[in-house]
N, CA and C of each residue as an Amber inpcrd file, in Angstrom:
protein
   609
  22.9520000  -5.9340000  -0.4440000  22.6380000  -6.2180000   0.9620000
  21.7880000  -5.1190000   1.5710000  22.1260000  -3.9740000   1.3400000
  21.5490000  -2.5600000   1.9530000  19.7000000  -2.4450000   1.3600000
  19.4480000  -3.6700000  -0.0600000  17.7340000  -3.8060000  -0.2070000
  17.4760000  -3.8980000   0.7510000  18.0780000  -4.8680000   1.6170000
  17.5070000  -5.7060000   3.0780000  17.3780000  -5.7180000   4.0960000
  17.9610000  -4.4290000   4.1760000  18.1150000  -4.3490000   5.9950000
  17.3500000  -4.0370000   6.7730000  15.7510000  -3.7490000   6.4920000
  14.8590000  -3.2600000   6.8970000  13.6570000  -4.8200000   6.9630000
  14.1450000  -5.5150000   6.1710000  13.5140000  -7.1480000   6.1460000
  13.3120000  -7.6820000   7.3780000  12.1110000  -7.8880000   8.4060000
  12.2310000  -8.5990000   9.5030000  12.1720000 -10.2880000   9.4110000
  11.7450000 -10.3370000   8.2710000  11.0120000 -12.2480000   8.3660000
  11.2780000 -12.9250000   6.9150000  11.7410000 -14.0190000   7.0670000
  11.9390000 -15.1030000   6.2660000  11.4510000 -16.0970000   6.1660000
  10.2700000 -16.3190000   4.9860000   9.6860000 -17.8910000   5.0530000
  10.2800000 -18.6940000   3.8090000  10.0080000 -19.9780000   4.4460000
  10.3010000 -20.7780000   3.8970000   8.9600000 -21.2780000   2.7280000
   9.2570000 -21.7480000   1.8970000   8.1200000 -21.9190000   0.9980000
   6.9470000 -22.8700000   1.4320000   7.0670000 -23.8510000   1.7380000
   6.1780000 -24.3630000   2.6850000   5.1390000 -23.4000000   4.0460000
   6.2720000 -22.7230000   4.5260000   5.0460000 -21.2530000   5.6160000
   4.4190000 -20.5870000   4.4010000   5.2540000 -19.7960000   3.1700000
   4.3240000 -19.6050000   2.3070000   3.2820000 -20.3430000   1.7400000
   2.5360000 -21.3570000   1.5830000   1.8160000 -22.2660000   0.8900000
   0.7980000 -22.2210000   2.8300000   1.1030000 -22.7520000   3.4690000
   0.6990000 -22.8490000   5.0280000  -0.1160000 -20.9650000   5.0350000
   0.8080000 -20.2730000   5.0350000  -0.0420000 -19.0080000   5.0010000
  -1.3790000 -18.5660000   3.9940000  -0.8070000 -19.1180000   2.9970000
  -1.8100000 -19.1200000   1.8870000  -2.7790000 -19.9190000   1.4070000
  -2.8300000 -20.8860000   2.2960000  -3.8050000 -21.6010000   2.4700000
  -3.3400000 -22.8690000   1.1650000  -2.4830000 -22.8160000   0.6960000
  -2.4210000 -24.0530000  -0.7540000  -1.2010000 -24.5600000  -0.2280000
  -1.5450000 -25.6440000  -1.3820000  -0.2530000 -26.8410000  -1.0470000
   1.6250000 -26.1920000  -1.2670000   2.5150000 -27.1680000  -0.9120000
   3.6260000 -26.3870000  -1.0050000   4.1830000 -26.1560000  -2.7270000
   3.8580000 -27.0780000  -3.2830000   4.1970000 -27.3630000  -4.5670000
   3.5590000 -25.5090000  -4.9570000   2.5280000 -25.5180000  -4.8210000
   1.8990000 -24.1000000  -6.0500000   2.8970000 -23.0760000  -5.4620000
   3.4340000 -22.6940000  -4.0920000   3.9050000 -22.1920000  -3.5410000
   5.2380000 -21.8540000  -4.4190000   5.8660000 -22.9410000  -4.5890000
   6.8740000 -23.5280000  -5.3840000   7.2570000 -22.8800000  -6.5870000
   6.0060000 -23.4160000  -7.4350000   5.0960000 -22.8910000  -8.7550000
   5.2460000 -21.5500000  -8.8330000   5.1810000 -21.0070000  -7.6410000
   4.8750000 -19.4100000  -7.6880000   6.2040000 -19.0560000  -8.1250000
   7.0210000 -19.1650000  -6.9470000   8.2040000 -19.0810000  -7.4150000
   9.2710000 -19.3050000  -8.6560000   9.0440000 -20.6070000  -8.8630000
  10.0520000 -20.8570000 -10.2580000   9.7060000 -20.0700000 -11.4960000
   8.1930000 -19.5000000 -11.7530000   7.3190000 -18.6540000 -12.5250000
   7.7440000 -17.5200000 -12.6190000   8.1380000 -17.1130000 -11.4110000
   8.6300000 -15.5470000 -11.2930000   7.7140000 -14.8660000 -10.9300000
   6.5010000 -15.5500000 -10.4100000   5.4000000 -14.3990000  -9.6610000
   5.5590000 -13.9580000  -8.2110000   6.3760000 -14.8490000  -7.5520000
   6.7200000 -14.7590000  -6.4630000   8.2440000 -14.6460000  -5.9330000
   9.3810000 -13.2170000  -5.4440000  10.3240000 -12.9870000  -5.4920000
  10.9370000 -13.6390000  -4.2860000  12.2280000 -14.8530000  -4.7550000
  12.7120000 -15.4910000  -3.5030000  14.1070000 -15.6340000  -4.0530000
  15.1120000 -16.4660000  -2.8800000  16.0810000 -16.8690000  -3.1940000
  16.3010000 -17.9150000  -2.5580000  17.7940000 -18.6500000  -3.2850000
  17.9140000 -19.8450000  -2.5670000  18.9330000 -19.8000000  -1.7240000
  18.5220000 -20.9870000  -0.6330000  19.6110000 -20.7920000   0.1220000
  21.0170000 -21.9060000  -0.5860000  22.2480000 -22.1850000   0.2960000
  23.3560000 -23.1850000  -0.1790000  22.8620000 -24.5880000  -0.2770000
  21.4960000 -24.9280000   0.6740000  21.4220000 -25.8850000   0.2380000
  20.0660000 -26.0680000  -0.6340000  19.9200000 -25.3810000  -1.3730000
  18.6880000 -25.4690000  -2.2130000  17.4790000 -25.0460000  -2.0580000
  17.2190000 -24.8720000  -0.9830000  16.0530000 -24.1400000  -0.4810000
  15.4600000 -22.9260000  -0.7930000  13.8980000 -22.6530000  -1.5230000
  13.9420000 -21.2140000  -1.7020000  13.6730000 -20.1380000  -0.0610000
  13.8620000 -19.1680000  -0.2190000  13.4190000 -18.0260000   0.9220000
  12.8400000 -17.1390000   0.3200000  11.4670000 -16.5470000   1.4570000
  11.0680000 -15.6270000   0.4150000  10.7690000 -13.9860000   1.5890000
  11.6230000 -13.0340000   1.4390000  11.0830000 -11.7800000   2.5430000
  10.0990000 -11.4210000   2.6920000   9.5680000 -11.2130000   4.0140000
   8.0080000 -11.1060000   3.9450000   7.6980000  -9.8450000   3.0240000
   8.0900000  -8.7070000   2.6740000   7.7470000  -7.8140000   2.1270000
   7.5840000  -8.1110000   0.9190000   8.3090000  -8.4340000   0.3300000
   8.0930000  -9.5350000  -0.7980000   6.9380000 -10.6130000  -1.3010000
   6.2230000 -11.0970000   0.0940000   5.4470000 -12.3050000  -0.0180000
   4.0640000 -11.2230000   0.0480000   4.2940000  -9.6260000   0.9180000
   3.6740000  -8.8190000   0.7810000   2.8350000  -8.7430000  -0.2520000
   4.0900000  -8.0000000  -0.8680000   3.9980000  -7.2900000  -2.5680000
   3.2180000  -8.5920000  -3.2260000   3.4680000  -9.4810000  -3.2130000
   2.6300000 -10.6830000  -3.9870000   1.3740000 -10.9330000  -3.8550000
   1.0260000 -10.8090000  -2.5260000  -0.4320000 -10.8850000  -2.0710000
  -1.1660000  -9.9290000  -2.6830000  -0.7730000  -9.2300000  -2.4290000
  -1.4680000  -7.0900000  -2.6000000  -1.6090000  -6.9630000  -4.7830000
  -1.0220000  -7.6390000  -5.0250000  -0.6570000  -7.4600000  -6.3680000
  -2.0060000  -8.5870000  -7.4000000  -2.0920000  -9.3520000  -6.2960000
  -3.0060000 -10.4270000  -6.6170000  -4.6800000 -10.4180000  -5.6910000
  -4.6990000  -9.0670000  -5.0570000  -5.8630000  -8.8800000  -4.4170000
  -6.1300000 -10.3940000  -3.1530000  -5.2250000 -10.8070000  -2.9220000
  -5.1260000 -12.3530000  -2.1100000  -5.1530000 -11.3290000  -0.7000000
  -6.2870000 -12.3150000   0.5170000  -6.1940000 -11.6560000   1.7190000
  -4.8230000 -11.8170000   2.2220000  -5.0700000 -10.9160000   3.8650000
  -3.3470000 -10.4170000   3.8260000  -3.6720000 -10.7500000   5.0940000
  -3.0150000 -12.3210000   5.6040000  -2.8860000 -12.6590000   6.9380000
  -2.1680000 -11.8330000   8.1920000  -3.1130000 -11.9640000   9.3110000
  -2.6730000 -11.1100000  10.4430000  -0.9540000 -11.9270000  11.2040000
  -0.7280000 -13.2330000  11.0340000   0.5190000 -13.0870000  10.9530000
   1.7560000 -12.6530000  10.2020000   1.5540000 -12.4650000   8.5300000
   2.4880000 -11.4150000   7.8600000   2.1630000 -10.2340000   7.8590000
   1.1510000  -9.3310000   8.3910000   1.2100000  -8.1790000   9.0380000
   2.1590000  -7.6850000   9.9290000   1.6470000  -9.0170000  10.8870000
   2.6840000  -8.5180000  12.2160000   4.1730000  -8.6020000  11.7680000
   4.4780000  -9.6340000  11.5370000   5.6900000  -9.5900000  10.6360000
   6.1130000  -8.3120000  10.4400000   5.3520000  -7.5850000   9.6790000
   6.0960000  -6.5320000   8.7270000   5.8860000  -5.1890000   9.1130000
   5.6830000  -4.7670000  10.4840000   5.4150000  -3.9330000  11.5920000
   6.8970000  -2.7480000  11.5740000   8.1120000  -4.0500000  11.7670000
   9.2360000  -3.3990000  11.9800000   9.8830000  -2.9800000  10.7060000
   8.8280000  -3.3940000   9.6510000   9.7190000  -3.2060000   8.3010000
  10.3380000  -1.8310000   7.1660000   8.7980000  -0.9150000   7.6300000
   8.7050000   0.7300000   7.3650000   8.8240000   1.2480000   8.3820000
   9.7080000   2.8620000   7.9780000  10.2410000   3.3560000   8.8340000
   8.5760000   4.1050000   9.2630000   8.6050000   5.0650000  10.2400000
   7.6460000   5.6500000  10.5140000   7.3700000   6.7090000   9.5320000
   6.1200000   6.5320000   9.2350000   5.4830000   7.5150000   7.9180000
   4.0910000   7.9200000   8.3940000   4.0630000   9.6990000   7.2950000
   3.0640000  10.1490000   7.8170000   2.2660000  10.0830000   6.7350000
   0.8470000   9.8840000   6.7610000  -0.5890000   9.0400000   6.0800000
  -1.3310000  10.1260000   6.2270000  -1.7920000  10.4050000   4.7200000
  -2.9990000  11.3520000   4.5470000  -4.1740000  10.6490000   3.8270000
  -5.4610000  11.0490000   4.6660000  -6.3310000  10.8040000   3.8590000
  -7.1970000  11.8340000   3.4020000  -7.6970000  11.3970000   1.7300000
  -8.2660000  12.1450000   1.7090000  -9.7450000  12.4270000   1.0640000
 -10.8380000  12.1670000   1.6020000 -11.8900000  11.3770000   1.8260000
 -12.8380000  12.6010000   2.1750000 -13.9080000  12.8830000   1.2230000
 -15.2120000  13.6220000   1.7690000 -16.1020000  13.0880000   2.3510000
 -16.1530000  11.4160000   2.2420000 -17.2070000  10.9660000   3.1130000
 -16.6680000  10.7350000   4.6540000 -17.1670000  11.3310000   5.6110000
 -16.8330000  11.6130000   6.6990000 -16.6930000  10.4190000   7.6300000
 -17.7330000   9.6850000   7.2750000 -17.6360000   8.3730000   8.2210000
 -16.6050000   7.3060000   7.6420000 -16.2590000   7.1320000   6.3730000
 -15.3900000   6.3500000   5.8570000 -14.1900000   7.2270000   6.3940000
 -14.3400000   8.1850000   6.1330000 -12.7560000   8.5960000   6.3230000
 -12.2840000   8.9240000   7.9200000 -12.9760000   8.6180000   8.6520000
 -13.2150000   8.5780000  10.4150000 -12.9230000   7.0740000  10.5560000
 -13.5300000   6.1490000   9.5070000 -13.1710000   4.6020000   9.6500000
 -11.9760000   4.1180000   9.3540000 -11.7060000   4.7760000   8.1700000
 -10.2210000   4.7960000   8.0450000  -9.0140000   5.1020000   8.6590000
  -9.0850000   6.3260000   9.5360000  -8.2640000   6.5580000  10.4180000
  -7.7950000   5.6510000  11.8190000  -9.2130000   5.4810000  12.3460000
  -9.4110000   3.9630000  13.2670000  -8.6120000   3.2540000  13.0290000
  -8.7340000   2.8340000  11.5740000  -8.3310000   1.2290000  11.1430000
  -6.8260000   1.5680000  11.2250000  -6.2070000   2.6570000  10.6180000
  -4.8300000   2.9710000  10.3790000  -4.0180000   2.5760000  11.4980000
  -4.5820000   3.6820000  12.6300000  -4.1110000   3.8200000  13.8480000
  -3.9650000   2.2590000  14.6560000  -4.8000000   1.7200000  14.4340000
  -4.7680000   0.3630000  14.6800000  -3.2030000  -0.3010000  14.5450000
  -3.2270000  -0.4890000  13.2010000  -2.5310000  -1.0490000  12.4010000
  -1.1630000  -0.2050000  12.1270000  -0.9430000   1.0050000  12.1070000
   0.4710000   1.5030000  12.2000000   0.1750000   2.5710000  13.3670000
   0.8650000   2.4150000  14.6040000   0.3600000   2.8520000  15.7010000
   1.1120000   3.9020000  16.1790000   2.4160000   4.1030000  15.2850000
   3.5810000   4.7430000  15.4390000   3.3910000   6.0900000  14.6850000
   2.4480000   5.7080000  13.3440000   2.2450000   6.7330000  11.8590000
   1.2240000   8.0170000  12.5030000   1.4790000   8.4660000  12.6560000
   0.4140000  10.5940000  12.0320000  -0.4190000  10.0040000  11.6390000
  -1.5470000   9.6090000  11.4970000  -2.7470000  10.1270000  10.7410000
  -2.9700000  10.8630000  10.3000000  -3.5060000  12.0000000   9.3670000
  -4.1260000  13.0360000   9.2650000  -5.1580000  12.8590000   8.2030000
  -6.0280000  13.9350000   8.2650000  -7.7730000  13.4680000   7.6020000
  -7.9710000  14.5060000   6.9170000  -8.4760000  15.0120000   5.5560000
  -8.8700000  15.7980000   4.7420000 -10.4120000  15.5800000   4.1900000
 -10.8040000  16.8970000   4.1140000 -12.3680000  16.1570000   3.3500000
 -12.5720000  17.1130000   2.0850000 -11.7000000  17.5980000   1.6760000
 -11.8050000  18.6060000   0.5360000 -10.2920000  18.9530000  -0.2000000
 -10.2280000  19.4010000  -1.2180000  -8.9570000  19.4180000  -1.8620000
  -8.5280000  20.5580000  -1.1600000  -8.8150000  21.8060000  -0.7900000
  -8.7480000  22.9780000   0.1200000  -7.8570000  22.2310000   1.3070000
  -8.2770000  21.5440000   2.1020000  -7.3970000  21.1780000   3.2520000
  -6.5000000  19.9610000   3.0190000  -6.9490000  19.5080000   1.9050000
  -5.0170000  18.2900000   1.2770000  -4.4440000  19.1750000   1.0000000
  -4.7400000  20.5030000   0.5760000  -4.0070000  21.0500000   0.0390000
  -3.1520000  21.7660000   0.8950000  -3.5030000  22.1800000   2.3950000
  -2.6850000  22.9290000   3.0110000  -2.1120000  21.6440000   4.0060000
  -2.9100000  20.3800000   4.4550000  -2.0100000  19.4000000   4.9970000
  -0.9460000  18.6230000   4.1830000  -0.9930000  19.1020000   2.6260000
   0.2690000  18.2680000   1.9590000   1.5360000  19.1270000   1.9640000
   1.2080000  20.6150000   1.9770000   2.2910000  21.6020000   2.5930000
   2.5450000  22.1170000   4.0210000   1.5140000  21.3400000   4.6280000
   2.1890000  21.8460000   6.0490000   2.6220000  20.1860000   6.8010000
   2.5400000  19.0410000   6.3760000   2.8210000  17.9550000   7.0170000
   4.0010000  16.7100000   5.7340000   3.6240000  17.0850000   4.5980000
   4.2640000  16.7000000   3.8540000   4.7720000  14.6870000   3.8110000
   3.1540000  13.9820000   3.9360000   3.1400000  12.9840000   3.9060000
   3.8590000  12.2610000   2.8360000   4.5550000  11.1700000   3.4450000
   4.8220000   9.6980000   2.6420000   3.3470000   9.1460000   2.3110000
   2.5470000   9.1680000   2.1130000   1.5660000   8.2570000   1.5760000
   0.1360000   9.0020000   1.6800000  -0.7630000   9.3760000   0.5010000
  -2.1630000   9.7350000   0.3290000  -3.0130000   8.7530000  -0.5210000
  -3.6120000   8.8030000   0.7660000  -4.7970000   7.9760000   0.4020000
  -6.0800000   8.3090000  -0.0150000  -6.3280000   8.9460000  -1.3690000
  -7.2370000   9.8550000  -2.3330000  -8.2970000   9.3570000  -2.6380000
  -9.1370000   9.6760000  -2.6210000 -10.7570000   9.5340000  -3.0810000
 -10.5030000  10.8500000  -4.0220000 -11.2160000  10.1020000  -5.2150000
 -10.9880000  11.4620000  -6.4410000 -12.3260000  12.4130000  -6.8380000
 -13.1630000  11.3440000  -5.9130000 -14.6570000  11.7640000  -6.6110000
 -15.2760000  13.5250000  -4.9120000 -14.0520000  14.1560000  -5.3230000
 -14.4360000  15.5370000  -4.6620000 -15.2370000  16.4620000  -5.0420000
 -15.6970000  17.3330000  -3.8780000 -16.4470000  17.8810000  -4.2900000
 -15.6630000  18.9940000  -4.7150000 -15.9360000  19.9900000  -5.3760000
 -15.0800000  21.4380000  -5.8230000 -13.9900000  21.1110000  -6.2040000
 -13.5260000  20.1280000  -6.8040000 -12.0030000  20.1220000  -7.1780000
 -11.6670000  18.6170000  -8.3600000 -11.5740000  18.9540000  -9.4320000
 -11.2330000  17.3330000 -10.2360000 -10.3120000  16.4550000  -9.4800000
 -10.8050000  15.1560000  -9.2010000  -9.4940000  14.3670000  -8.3140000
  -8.2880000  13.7860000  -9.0850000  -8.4320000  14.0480000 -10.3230000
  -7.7240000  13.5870000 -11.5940000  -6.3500000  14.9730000 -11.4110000
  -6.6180000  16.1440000 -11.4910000  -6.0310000  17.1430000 -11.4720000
  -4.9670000  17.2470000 -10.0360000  -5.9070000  16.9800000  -9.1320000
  -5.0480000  17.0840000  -7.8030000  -4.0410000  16.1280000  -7.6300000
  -4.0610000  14.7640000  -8.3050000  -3.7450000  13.9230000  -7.8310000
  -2.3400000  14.4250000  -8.9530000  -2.5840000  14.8170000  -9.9900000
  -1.3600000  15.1170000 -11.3960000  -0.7330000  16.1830000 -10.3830000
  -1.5230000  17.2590000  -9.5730000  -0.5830000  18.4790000  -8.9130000
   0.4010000  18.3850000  -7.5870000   0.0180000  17.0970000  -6.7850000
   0.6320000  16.3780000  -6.2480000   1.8190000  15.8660000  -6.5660000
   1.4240000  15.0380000  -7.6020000   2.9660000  14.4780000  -7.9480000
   3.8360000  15.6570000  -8.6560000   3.5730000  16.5690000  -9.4160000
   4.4890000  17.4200000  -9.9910000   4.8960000  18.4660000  -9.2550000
   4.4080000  18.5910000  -7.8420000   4.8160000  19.2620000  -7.2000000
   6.4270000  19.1560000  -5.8440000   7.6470000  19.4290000  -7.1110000
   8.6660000  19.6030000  -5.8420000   8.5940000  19.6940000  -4.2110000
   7.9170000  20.3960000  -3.9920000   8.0620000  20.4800000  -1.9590000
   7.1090000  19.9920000  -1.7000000   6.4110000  18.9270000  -2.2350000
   5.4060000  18.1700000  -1.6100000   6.5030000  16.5010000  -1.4700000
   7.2400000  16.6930000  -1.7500000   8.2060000  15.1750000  -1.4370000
   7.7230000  13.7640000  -2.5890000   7.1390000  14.3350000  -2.9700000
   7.0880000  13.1100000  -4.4810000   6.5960000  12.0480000  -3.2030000
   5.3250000  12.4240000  -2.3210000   4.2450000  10.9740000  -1.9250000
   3.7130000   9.7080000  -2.7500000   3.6460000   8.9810000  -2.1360000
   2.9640000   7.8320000  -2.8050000   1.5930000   8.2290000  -2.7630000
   0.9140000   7.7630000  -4.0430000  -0.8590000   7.8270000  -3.5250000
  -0.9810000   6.6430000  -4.0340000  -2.5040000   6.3250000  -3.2410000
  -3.7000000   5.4850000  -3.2140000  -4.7290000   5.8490000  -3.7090000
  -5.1640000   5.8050000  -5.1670000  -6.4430000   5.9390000  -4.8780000
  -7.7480000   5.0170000  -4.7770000  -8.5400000   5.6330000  -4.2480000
  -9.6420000   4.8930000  -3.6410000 -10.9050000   5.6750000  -4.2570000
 -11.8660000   4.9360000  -5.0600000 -13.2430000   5.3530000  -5.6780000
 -13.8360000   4.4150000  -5.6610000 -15.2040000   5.2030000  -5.7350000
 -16.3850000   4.0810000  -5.7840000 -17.0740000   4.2600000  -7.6210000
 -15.7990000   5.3460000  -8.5590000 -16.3320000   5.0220000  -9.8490000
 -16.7500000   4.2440000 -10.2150000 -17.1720000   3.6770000 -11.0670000
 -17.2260000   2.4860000 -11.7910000 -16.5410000   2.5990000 -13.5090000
 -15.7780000   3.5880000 -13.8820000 -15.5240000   3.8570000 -15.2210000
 -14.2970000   2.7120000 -15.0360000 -14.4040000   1.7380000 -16.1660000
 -13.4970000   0.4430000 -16.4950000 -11.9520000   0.9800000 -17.1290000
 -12.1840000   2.5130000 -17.1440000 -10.8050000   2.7920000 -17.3940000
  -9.9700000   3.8870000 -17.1740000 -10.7710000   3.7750000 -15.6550000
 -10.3920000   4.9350000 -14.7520000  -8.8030000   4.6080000 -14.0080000
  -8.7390000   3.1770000 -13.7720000  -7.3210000   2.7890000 -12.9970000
  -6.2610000   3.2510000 -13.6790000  -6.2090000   3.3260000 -15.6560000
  -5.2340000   3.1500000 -15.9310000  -5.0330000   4.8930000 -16.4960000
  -6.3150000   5.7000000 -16.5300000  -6.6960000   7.2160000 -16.4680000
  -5.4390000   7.6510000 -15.2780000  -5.5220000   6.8990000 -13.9100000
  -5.2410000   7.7550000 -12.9350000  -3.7980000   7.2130000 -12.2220000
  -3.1720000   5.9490000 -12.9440000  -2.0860000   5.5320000 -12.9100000
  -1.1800000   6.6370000 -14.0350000  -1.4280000   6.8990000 -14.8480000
  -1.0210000   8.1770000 -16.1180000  -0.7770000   9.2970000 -15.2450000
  -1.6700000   9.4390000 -14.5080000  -1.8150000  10.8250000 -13.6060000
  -0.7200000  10.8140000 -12.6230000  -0.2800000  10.0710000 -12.1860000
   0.5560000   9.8970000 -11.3200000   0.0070000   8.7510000  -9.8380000
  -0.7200000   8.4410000 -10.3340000  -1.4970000   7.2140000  -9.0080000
  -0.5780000   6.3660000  -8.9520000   0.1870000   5.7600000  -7.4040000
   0.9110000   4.7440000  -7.6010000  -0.1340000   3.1770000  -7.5940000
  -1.1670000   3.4160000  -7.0240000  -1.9020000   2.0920000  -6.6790000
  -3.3680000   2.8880000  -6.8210000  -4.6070000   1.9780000  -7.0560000
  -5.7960000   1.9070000  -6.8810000  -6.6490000   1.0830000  -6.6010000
  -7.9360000   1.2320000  -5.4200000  -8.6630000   0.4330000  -5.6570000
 -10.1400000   1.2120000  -5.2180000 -10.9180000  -0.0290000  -5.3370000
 -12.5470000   0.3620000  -5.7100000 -13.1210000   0.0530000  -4.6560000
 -14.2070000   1.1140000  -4.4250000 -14.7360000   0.7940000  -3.2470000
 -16.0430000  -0.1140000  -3.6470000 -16.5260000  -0.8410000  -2.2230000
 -15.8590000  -1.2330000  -1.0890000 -14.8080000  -2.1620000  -1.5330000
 -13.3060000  -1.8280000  -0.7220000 -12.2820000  -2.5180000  -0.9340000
 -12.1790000  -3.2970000   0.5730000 -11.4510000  -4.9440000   0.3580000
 -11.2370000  -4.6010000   1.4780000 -10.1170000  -4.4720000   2.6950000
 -10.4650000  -4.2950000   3.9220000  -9.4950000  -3.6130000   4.2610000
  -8.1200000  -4.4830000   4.5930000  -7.6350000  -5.6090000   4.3890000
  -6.5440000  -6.1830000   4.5080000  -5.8330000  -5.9880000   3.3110000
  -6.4430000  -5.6550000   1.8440000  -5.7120000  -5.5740000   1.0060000
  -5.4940000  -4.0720000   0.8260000  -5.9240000  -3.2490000   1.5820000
  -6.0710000  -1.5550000   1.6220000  -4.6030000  -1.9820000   2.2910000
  -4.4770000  -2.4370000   3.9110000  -3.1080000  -2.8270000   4.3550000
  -1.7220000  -3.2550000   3.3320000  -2.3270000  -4.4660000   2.8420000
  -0.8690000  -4.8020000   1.8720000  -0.4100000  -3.6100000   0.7390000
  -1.9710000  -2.9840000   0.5970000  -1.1370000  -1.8990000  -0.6330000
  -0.2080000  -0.8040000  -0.0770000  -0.6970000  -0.4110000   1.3910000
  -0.3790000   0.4550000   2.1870000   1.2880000  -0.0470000   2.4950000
   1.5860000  -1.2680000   3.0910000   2.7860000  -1.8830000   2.8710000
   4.1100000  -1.8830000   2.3100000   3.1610000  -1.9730000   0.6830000
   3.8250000  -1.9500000  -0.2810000   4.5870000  -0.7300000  -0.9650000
   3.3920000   0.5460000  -0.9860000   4.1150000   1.3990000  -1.0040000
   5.0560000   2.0850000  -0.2560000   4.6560000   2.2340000   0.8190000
   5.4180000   2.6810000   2.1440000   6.9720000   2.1920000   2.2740000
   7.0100000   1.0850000   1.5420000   8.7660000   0.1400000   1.7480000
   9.5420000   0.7910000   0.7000000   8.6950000   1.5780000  -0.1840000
   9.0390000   2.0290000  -1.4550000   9.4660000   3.7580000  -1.3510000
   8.9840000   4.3570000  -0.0450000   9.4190000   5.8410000   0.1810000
  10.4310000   5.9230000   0.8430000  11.5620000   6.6370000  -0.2290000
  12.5450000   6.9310000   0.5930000  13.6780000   6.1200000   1.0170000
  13.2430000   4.7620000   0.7830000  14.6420000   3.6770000   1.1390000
  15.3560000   3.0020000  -0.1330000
């Protein structure tokens, strides 16, 4: 019971299929498959938690409707978000967008491994959002010194590149990356990944 208590919304498989634009049956499909995590109710019915219907979207690069957003507002506790981004205007866009969208969360902005490095010990974020391709610093390395680092709180990261190496995701998932994506990504599924991990710190 205690998975759940942070769960604001319950659809029914039909709102799932309605949200997702397909019929109820694939909806269905999803479910009995095991791609999509639900339960039934006493009288047969599946249910599925929005965080859940989240994680499904985000996992499948599927856009991430502004009504299961809102939904899932009350669902993470308040967390503090680092980015960490040398391109100045992306990472100025990013903050925008954040603030938007978790209105409650810290922001904070890095443009060099030098200042993640003193905002991951002086603010000690739930969630970094990494661009690896830095200047003065391997993003491969930082991202491994991050996670092995005790008093940094074992953060979730994101990373975010505009590499193109076809086997960089699974390079920097090894490293300790919890999620990745490629730029330009876009930004509703930047949200669901953001989501996803965030439900995952700490509860």
């Amino acid at each position: 019971m205690a998975k759940h208590e942070k769960k604001v919304r319950i659809f029914s498989a039909l709102e799932v299929a309605n949200i997702c634009g397909v019929v109820n049956q694939t909806a269905i499909n999803w479910i009995k498959n095991g791609y999509l995590k639900a339960f039934t109710t006493p009288g047969g019915q599946y249910r599925v938690y929005a965080e859940d219907l989240v994680e499904f979207l985000s996992s499948r690069n599927m856009r991430m409707p502004e009504e299961l957003l809102a939904s899932m507002k009350g669902a993470v506790e308040k967390r503090k978000i680092l980015i960490v981004d040398d391109d100045q205007s992306l990472n100025d866009m990013l903050k925008g967008y954040l603030e938007k969208k978790f209105p409650d969360f810290p922001i904070f902005q890095a443009f060099d491994g030098f200042e993640a490095g003193r905002l991951m010990a002086e603010q000690k974020p739930s969630l970094v959002i990494l661009d690896i391709d830095l200047p003065g610093i391997n993003g491969k390395e930082l991202c491994r010194r991050i996670k092995s680092d005790p008093g940094l709180g074992s953060p979730k990261i994101l990373v975010v590149t505009g590499l193109s190496d076809q086997h960089l995701e699974e390079t920097m998932k090894k490293e300790g990356a919890d999620a990745y994506l490629r730029k330009p990504f876009d930004f509703d599924e930047l949200t669901g990944q953001i989501f996803d991990l965030l439900k995952r710190t700490g509860s």
